[in-house]
N, C-alpha and C positions, 0 to 999 in steps of 0.2 A: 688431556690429549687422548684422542679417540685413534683406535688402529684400526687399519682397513682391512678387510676379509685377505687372505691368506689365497694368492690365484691358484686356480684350479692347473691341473696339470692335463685331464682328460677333457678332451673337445666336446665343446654340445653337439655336436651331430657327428654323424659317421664320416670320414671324406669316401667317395665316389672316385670306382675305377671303372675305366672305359674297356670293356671288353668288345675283340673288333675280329670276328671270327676270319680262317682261310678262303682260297678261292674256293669255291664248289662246298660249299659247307652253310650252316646256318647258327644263327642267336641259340637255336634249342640242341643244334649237336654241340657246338661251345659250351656250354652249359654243364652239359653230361660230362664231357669231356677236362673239365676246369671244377669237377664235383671237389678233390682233395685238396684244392689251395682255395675253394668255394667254404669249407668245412675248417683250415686253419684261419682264415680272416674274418668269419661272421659277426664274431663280437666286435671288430675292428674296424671292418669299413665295408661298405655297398657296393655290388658287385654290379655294373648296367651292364646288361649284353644287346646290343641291337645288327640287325639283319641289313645287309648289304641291297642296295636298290635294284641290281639286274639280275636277273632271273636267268641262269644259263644251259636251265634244262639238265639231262640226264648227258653227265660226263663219259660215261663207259658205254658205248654201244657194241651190240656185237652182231651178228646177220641176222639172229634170232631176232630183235628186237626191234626191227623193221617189220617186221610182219606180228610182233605182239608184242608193244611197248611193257618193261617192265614197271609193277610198281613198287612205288618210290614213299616212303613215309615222310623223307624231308625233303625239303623244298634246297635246290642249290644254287647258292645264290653268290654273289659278287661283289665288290665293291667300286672294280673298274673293269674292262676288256679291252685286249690286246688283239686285234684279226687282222691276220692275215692273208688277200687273197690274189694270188700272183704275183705283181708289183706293188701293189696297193697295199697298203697298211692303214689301219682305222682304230683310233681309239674310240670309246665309249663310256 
């Protein structure tokens, strides 16, 4: 009588976690931001971060910044948008 290998208890691959940053944020602030639970699960599991499809521009304006846009190192982005303009409401 021949016995069979003894199952493993640790997964062959890492499982994958879906990281889904805020509004007005991006994949690379998440990132930074998500560094010490990035640094407790490494051996554990993959960490995906992906960037939201709308692009919503610079959140904060202030009078200055109609006459000299400021710059902006990240890109802020979205997943969905809520506008509203007068009566009208529009999702996106």
């Amino acid at each position: 009588m021949t016995s069979s290998p003894a199952p493993t208890t640790e997964p062959s691959h890492k499982p994958k976690i879906l990281c889904l940053h805020g509004f007005g944020e991006s994949a690379e602030i998440l990132k930074v931001r998500s560094r010490k639970i990035r640094a407790l699960l490494e051996d554990r599991a993959e960490m995906v971060y992906l960037d939201g499809p709308l692009d919503v521009g610079n959140l904060r304006f202030t009078a200055e910044d109609f006459v000299k846009p400021p710059e902006n190192p990240f890109t802020n982005l979205a997943w969905w948008w809520w506008k509203t303009t007068g009566k009208r409401s529009e999702l996106r």
